[in-house]
Phi, psi and omega in degrees: 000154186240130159245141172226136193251122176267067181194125162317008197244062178294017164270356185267328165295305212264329157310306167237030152307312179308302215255010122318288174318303189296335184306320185122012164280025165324336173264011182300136171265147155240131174233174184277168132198138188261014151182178176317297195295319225269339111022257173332283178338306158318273193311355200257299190297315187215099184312138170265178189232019148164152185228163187205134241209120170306151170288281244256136157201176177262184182067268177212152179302170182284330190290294166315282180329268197306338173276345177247340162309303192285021161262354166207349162249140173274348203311139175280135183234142172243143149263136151263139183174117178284356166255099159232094184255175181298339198264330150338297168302326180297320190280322195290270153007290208287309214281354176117318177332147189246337158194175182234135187261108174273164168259144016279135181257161164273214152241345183256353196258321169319300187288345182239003170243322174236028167303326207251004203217339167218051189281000000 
């Protein structure tokens, strides 16, 4: 299975490629993208079975990712994201998101959220 983990932040990519393994996903190809557009981009050449995409980023946001994903791909997106407030969730939803992640996560909140998306 293909993960493409999506947030400017690469320590926050290599956080959670680390907390995919410990869940017991070791066998994942994972690939990056440090941003929104380079996501989209990624995704048009070569499909992933799932992503999993920070809210807040520059260039473009996760919610804009996912609202221009979801016009030519079905793919499942999750957010990570420490403000998971309802109306956050509420926006995620509308928009096509299959779940939302608060941060901080775990390897067992990993392993029991997104178990069902890379089974």
């Amino acid at each position: 299975m293909k993960v493409l983990i999506v947030d400017d932040s690469r320590a926050m990519r290599m956080i959670i490629r680390r907390t995919l393994r410990q869940a017991g996903f070791s066998r994942l190809e994972i690939r990056e993208a440090a941003s929104g557009r380079d996501a989209l981009a990624q995704a048009d050449v070569e499909p992933v079975d799932l992503i999993l995409a920070d809210w807040s980023m520059p260039e473009m946001d996760g919610l804009t990712l996912l609202i221009e994903l979801r016009k030519t791909h079905q793919t499942p997106f999750c957010f990570l994201t420490p403000q998971g407030t309802q109306q956050m969730r509420d926006k995620a939803r509308a928009a096509g998101a299959n779940l939302l992640i608060s941060k901080p996560f775990t390897p067992d909140s990993f392993a029991e959220d997104l178990g069902r998306f890379l089974a």
